[in-house]
C-alpha positions as CSV (number, residue, x, y, z in Angstrom):
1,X,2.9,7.9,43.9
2,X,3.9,11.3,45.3
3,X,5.0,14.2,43.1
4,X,4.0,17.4,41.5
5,X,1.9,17.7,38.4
6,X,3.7,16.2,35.5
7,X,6.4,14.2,37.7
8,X,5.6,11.1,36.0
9,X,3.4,10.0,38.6
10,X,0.8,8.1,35.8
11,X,3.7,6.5,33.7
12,X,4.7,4.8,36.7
13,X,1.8,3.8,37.8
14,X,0.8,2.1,34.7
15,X,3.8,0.5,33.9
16,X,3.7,-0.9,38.2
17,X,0.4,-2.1,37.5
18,X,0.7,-3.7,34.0
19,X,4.1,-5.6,35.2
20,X,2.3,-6.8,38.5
21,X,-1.5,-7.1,36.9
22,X,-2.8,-5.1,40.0
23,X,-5.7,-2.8,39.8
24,X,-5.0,0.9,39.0
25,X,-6.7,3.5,39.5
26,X,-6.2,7.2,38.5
27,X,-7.8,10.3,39.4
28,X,-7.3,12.1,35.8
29,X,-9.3,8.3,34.5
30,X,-11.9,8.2,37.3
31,X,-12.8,12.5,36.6
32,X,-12.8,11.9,33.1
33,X,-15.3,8.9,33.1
34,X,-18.2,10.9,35.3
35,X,-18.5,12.8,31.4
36,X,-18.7,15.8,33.2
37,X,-16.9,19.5,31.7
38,X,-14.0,21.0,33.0
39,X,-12.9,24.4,32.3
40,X,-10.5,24.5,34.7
41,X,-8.1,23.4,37.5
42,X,-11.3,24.7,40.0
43,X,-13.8,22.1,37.7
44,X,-11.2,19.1,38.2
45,X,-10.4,20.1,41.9
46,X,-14.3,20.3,42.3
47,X,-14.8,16.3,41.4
48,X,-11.8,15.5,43.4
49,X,-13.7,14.2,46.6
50,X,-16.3,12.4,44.4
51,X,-13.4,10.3,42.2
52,X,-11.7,9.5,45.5
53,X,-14.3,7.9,47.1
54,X,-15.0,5.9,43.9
55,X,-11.4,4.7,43.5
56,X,-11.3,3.5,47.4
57,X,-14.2,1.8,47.4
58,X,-12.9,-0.1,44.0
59,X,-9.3,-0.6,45.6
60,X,-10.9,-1.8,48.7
61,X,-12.7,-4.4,46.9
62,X,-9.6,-5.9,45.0
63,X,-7.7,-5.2,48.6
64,X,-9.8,-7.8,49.9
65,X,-10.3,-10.3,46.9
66,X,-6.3,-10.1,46.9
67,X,-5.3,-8.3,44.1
68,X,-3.0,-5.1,44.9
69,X,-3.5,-1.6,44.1
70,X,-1.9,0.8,42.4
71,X,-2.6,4.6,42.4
72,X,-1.1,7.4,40.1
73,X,-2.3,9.8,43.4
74,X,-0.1,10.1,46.8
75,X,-3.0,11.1,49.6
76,X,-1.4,9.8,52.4
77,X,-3.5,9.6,55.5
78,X,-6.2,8.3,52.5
79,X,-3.8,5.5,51.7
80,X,-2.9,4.7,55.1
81,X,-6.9,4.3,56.4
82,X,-7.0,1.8,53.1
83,X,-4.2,0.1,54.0
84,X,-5.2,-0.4,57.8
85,X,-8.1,-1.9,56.9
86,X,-7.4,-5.0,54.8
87,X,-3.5,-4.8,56.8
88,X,-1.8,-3.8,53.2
89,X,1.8,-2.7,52.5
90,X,2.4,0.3,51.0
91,X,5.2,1.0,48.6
92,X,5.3,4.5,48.2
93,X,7.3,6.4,45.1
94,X,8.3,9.6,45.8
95,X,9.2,11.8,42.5
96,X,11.7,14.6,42.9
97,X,11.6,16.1,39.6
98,X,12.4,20.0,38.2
99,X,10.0,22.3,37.8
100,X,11.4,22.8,34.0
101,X,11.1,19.1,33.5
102,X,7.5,19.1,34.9
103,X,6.5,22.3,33.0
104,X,7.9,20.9,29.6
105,X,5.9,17.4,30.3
106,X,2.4,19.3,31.1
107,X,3.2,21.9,27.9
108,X,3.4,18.0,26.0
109,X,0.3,17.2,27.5
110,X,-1.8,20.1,26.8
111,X,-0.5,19.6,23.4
112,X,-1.5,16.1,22.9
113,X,-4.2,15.7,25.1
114,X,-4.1,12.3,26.0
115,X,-6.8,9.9,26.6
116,X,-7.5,9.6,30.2
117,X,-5.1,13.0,30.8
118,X,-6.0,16.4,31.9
119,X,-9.0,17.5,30.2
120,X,-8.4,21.4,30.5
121,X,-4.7,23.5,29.5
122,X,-2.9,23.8,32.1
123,X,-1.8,27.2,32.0
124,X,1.8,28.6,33.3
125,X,0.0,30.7,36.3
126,X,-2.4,27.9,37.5
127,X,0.9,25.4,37.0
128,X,3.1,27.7,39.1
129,X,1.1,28.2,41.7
130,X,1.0,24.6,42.5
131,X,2.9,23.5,45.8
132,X,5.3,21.2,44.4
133,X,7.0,19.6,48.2
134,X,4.9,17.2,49.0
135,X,5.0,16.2,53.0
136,X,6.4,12.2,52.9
137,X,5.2,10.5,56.0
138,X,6.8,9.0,59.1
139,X,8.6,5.9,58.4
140,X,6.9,3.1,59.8
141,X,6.5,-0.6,59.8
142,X,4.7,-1.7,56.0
143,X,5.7,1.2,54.4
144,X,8.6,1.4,52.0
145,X,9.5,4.6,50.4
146,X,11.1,4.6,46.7
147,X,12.8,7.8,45.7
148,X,12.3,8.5,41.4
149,X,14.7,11.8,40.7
150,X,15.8,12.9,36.6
């Protein structure tokens, strides 16, 4: 899944991986389960490295028992090392949302606080200054892009 923060990049990926019975993985579920506080975008960006080396070892092991993999996270030359190694295909879901849209989802979520979802508020400032284009990557063979717009 590539999009900005509150694209829908989770949803999807649940909904992918519950209709297929693949693995997911999700960075906001694997941050959340080291039980560790988080103030702050800085305290989640701080774990990042840490949860992404969990989830790719995990997806690397249902990779090669045969069972896909889906992510709620778009880190492409990440994906594309996974996928060379156990020669996977990639379907990759590229979410062009508005920055409205995505605001009014994340307001929801602070809101709400779901389980498994953003353990800080995300606050207007930290939200904005968030690079929403993400870069898609070359098309190439085993790769299939899927475009999600409103």
């Amino acid at each position: 899944m590539i999009g900005a923060m509150g694209s829908g990049k989770t949803t999807m990926a649940l909904k992918i991986a519950q209709e297929k019975g693949a693995l997911f993985q999700s960075l906001d579920g694997t941050i959340k389960s080291f039980n560790e506080p988080i103030g702050d975008l800085n305290g989640y960006e701080r774990l990042m490295p840490r949860a992404l080396d969990l989830m790719y070892s995990k997806a690397l092991a249902a990779l090669k028992s045969g069972q896909s993999v889906v992510f709620d996270i778009g880190r492409w030359p990440w994906l594309m090392e996974l996928a060379n190694e156990v020669d996977a295909k990639i379907e990759l879901y590229h979410f062009i949302i508005s920055a409205e849209e995505r605001w009014r989802r994340v307001q929801k979520r602070n809101q709400e606080k779901p389980e498994n979802v953003y353990h800080f508020t995300m606050y207007k400032d930290e939200f904005d200054a968030q690079n929403p284009d993400r870069q898609l990557p070359s098309p190439m063979p085993g790769l299939k892009v899927i475009k999600i717009a409103e």
